[in-house]
Structures are given as structure tokens and as C-alpha cells.
C-alpha positions as a printed Julia matrix, in Angstrom:
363×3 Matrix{Float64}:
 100.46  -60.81   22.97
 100.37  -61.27   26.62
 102.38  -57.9    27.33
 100.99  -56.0    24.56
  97.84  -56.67   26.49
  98.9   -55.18   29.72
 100.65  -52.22   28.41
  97.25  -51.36   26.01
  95.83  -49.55   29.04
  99.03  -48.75   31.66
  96.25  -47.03   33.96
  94.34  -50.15   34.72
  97.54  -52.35   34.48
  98.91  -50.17   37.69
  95.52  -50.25   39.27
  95.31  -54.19   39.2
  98.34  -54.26   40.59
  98.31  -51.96   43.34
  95.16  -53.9    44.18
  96.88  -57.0    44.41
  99.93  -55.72   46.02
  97.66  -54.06   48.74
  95.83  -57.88   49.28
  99.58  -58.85   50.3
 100.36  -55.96   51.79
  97.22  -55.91   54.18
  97.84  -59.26   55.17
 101.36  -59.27   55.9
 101.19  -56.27   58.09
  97.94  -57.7    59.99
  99.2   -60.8    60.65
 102.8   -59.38   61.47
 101.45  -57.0    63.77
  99.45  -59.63   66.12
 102.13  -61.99   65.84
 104.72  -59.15   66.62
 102.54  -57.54   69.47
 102.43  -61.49   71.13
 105.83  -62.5    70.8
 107.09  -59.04   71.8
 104.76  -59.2    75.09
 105.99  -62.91   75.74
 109.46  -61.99   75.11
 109.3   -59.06   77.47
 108.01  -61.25   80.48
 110.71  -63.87   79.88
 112.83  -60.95   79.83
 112.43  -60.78   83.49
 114.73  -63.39   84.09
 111.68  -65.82   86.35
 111.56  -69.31   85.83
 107.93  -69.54   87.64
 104.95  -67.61   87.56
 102.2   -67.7    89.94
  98.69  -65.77   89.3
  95.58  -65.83   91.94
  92.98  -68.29   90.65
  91.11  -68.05   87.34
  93.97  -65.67   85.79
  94.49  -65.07   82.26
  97.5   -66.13   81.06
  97.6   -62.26   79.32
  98.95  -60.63   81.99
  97.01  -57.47   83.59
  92.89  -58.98   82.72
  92.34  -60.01   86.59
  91.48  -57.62   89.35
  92.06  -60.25   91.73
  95.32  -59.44   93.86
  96.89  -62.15   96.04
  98.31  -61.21   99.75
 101.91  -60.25   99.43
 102.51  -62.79  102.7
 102.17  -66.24   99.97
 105.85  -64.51   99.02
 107.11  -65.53  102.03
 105.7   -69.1   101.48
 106.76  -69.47   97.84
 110.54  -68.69   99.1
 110.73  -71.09  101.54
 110.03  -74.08   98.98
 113.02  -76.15   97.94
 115.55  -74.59   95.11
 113.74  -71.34   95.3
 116.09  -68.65   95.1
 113.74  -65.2    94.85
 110.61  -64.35   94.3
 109.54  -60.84   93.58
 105.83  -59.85   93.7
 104.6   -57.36   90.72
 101.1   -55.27   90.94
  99.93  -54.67   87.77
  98.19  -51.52   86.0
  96.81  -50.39   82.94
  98.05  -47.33   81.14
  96.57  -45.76   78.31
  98.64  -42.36   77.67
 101.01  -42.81   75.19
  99.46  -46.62   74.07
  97.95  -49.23   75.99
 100.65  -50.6    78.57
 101.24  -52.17   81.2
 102.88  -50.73   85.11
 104.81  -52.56   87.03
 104.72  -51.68   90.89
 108.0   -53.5    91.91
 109.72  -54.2    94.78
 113.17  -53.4    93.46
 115.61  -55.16   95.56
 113.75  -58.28   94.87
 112.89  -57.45   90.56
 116.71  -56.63   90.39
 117.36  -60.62   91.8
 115.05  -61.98   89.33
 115.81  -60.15   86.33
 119.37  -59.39   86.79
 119.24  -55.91   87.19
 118.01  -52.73   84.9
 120.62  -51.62   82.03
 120.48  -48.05   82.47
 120.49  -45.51   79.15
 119.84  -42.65   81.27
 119.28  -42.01   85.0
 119.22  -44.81   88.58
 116.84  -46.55   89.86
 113.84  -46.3    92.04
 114.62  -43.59   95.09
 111.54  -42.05   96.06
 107.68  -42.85   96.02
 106.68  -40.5    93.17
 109.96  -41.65   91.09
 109.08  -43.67   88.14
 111.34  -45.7    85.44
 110.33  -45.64   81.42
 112.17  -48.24   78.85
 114.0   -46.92   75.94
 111.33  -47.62   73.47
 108.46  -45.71   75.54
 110.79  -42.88   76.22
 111.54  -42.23   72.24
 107.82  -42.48   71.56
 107.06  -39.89   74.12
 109.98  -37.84   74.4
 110.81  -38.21   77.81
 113.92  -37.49   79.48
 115.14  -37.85   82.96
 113.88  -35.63   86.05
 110.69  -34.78   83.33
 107.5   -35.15   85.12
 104.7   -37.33   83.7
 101.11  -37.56   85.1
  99.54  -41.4    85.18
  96.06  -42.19   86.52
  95.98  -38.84   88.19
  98.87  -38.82   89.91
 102.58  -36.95   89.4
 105.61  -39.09   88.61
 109.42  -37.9    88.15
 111.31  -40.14   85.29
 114.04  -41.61   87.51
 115.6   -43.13   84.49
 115.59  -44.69   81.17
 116.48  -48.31   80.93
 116.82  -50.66   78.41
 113.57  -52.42   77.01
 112.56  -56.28   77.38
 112.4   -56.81   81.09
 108.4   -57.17   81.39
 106.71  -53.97   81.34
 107.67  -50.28   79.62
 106.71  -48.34   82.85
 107.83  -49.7    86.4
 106.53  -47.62   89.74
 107.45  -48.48   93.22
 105.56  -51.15   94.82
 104.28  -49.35   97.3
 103.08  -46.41   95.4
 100.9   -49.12   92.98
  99.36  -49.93   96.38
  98.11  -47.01   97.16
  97.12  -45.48   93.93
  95.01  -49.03   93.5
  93.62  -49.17   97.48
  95.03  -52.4    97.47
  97.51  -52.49  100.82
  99.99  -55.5   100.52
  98.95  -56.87   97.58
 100.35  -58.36   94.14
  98.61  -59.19   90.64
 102.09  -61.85   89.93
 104.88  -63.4    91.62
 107.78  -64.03   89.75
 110.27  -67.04   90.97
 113.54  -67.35   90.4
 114.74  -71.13   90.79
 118.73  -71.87   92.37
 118.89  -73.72   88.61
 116.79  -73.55   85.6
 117.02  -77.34   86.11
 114.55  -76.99   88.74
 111.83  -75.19   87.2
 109.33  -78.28   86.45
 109.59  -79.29   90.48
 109.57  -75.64   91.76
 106.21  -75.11   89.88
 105.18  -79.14   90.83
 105.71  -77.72   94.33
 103.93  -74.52   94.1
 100.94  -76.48   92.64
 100.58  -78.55   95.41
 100.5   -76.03   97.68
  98.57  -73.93   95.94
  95.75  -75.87   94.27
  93.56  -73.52   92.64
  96.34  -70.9    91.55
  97.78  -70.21   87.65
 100.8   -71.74   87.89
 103.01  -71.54   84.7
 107.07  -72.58   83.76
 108.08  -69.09   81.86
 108.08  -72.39   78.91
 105.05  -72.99   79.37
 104.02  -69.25   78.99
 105.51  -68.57   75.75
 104.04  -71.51   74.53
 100.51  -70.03   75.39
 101.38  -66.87   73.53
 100.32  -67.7    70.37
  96.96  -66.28   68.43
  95.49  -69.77   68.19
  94.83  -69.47   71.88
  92.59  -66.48   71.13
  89.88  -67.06   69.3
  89.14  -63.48   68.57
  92.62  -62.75   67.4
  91.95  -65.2    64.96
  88.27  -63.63   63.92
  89.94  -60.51   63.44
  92.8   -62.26   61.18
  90.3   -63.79   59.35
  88.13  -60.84   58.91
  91.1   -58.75   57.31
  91.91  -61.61   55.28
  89.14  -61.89   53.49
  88.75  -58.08   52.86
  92.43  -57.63   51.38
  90.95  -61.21   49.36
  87.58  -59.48   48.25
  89.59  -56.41   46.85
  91.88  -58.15   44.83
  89.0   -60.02   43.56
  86.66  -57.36   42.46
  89.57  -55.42   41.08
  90.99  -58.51   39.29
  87.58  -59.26   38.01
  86.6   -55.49   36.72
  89.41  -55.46   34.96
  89.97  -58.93   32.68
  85.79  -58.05   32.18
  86.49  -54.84   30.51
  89.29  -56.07   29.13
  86.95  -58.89   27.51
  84.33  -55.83   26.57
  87.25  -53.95   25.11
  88.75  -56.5    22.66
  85.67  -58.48   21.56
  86.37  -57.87   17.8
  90.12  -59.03   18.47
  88.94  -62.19   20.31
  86.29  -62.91   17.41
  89.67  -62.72   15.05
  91.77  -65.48   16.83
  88.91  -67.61   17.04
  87.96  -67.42   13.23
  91.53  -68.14   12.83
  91.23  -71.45   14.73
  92.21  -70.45   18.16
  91.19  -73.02   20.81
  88.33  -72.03   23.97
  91.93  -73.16   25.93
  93.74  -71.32   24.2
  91.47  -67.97   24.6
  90.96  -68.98   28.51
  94.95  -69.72   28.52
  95.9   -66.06   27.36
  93.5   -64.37   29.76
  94.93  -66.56   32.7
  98.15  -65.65   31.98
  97.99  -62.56   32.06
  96.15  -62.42   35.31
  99.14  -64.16   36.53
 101.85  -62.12   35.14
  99.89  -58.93   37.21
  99.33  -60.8    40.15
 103.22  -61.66   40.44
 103.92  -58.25   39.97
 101.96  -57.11   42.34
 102.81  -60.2    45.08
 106.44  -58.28   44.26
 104.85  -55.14   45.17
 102.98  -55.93   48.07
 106.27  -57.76   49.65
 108.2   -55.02   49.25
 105.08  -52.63   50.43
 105.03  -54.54   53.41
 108.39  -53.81   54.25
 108.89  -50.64   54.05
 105.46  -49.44   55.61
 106.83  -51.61   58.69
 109.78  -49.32   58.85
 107.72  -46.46   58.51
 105.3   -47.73   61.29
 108.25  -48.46   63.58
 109.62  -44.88   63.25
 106.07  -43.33   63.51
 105.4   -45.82   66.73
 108.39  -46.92   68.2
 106.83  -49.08   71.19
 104.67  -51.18   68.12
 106.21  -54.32   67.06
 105.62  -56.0    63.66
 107.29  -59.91   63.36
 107.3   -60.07   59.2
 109.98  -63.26   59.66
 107.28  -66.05   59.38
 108.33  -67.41   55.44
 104.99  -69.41   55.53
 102.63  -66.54   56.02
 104.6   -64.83   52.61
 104.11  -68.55   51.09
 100.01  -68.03   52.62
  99.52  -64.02   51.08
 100.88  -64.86   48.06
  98.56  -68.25   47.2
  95.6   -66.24   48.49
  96.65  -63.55   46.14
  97.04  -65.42   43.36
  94.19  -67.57   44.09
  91.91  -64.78   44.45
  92.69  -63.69   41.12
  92.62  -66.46   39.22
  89.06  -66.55   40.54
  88.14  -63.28   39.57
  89.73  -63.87   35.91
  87.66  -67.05   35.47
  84.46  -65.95   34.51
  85.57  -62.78   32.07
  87.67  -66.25   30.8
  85.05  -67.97   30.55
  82.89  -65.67   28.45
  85.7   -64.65   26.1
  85.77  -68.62   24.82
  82.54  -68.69   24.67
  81.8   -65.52   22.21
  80.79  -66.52   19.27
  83.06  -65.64   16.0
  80.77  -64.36   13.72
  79.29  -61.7    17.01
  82.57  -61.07   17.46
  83.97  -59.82   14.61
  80.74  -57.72   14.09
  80.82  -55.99   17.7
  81.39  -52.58   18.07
């Protein structure tokens, strides 16, 4: 009875279930692309092979919100603490062609001591003032190749080469040249430090706190840790807000269609019951078939999810998209199916309720 209900009208059957599988879809992707952006950020700054990072007082730990350069001279002091091996000072920009990103103005014989060195896909490393180095991800997005010229915040740079992604930021500029296109003469945003053993990190940054009272100083642990969207409260209005819109459509849809499925089948409702079919029984059907259309489209939705992150990825290369958290499938499909059981409840509801002798008279 259950599926010659769903395949009376195939038009509404697919609608209810597109519905559904868009709730899971919209909250998959949402959530996977906050999560994603996050952990891809954090992951790219612990790609820089620190073990320390220091940040002039009142610093967000999201790297690039404070104006507020430090003197490049506290370098000088931070290497002369015990089991420091290098530090390397950073100056940080925004960017905005090509998606919002961050520049690192590097010194590079100290970066390439804390981070190991750049893997190179294409092209050397920083030469000249104007020269400029793009990862691999950024490069694919925008097409760039080596020697190409590319113009950011006014000014002229030369790709000096393409290197391999994960080591902080996408777009890395001599230090010197972030001075002067920011008016900011020996100054840094970030020092990285690199201890003589990971072992040492906790007293390194123990150290650098007493010295430095009313700097941000975090372990590159402690970092990740902080990279998470319960530490933003907005991130989590936003989740929330997207939520309950993929919720609200699945509900109204749900709900539209078990009511005109109710209007539609009065007469055949008033039949069971004058046979001696149950209110449970009545409620029971109409249930279960709200849940036999939500599972489909959970399915749907899943698989939705999927491949629009492929297609995302290949559209927007430097995005990232984390789909590998099992709870938050567990979490879209109980809101899913919770939202839908909702919206089938009242149409349920009613259908009990209808009278026999109505019923079989309707029209």
C-alpha cells in the first residue's frame, strides 16, 4: 500500500525527495565548507614547520585581523632564548584577487629554516624585490605560470615559481617588499620559532611569555586546537542559520505533500476505516511513508553532497570542503528525518481523525 502510494503521483514523490535530499545536501556542504576552510588554514600554518608563535598584544588567533606590527629587533631577542633554533618574522597582507588570501612577506633564508624549505613544481625561489612565489593550488585557479606578471595592491610582481601548497600562506613576497608596500619599515605581523627539539616547545613558549608579558603566545598545539568553529561565535550563527533553512524546506515540502496526499485520498481513507482500520494504523501508514521518502532522499542528499564537492573543487581549486566528520552525516540525517516526521504529523493527524461516513461521501 505504502509504495503504491508513492508511485500514485511520481511528480510529487521526486519533488519530496529532492527536497529532502537538498536539507542534507545544504547542510553537509555548509558545515564541510567551514570546517574544511578552518582545518585547511590551521593545517597550512603548521605546515610551516614552527613550534612557537608569537603575535603583538591583543592578536587574533586568525592570523592577518591585527594591524599592529611588532619591531623586527624582538627577533633577535626571541633567538637568543634557550633551545631556540630559528625564528623567522612574517608580515602579513590581505589579498582579494583571485579569493580572499593571505601574503606572506618572508625573509627567506630564515622561512626556509623553519619550514624546511619550498618543494618547487615550477620555478626558484625569491631573487629579486618584485619576484613573487604562488602555491600549486592558487596557480591552477588562476592560471599562472612562471615569469607571468601579476598585479597585487597596485603594484607589479613576476611569478618566481610555483611551489607546493601547505606551508602557511598561497602567495609569499619578499620581506622587504611587504615593508614598503605597507609603510611599515622593519616590521612583522608573526614570528615563527623553531625549537632545537619539539620536546622543548612548552618551555620555549614558557620563556617567551615571561619575557614578553602582554604578547599572543601560542604552541603550533595549542593553535590548532583554537581552530575550531566553536571558538567563533558567528561561524556558528551562520551554521545555525543554514541549518534551519535546509530544515524549514524539507518541512514545508514534507508537509504540502502528505496534506494533499490526505486531500487526495479522503474517500480511500474513509474505506479502511469503515473496514475497521485503527487511528494507529491510519497515522502508521502515513508515517511510513514519510520515512521511506525521507531515506531516499537522506541517500540522495549524501551522494549530492559528494559529488557537488568534486564539482566545487574543480570549479575552485584553492576552496576546501572536510565531508569526513561521520557525526555530522549521523546530525543531517536525524534533522532530516526529524523534520519530516514533523511535517507528516499533522496531515497524520487529520487523516485518523476523518470521520467514515464524510469520508466515503467526499468528492
Amino acid at each position: 500500500m505504502i509504495m503504491e502510494n508513492v508511485l500514485h503521483r511520481p511528480v510529487r514523490t521526486v519533488i519530496s525527495i529532492l527536497a529532502v535530499a537538498l536539507e542534507v545536501g545544504m547542510v553537509l556542504l555548509v558545515v564541510g565548507m567551514t570546517h574544511g576552510l578552518l582545518n585547511e588554514a590551521a593545517r597550512r600554518v603548521e605546515g610551516v614547520g614552527a613550534d612557537v608563535m608569537v603575535q603583538p598584544p591583543g592578536s587574533s588567533f586568525l592570523l592577518g585581523l591585527t594591524s599592529a606590527p611588532m619591531t623586527i629587533k624582538l627577533g633577535n631577542l626571541l633567538s637568543e632564548l634557550p633551545h631556540v633554533k630559528v625564528v623567522t618574522p612574517v608580515l602579513l597582507q590581505f589579498n582579494t584577487t583571485g579569493g580572499l588570501n593571505l601574503i606572506y612577506g618572508i625573509d627567506m633564508a630564515t622561512f626556509d629554516q623553519v619550514s624546511g624549505g619550498f618543494v618547487y613544481h615550477a620555478g626558484g625561489p625569491l631573487k629579486n624585490p618584485d619576484d613573487i612565489l604562488v602555491d600549486d593550488w592558487y596557480a591552477k585557479a588562476n592560471h599562472f605560470t612562471v615569469g607571468q606578471t601579476m598585479n597585487l595592491k597596485n603594484h607589479d610582481f613576476r611569478v618566481a615559481g610555483i611551489v607546493e601548497h601547505g606551508k602557511g600562506a598561497r602567495l609569499f613576497i619578499p620581506l622587504q617588499t611587504a615593508e614598503e608596500m605597507t609603510a611599515s619599515h622593519d616590521q612583522a605581523n608573526i614570528f615563527f620559532v623553531k625549537c632545537t627539539d619539539p620536546g622543548y616547545t612548552d618551555d620555549v613558549a614558557a620563556q617567551v611569555r615571561s619575557r614578553l608579558p602582554n604578547y599572543q603566545v601560542l604552541s603550533i598545539r595549542e593553535y590548532m586546537s583554537l581552530m575550531t568553529s566553536n571558538n567563533l561565535p558567528a561561524l556558528n550563527a551562520f551554521i545555525a542559520a543554514m541549518i534551519a533553512v535546509a530544515i524549514a524546506i524539507g518541512f514545508l515540502v514534507i508537509f504540502l505533500s502528505m496534506y494533499t496526499t490526505i486531500t487526495e485520498r479522503t474517500r480511500e481513507i474513509g474505506i479502511l476505516k469503515s473496514l475497521g482500520a485503527s487511528k494507529r494504523f491510519i497515522i502508521s501508514i502515513i508515517l511510513r511513508e514519510t520515512t521511506l521518502l525521507t531515506a531516499i532522499g537522506i541517500l540522495g542528499g549524501c551522494v549530492g553532497a559528494v559529488v557537488a564537492r568534486k564539482v566545487i573543487l574543480e570549479a575552485f581549486p584553492t576552496l576546501s570542503i572536510d565531508l569526513s566528520d561521520a557525526g555530522w552525516w549521523l546530525r543531517a540525517a536525524a534533522l532530516a528525518l526529524g523534520g519530516s516526521l514533523m511535517g507528516a504529523f499533522y496531515p497524520a493527524m487529520r487523516a485518523a481523525q476523518l470521520d467514515p461516513v464524510d469520508a466515503l461521501a467526499y468528492e
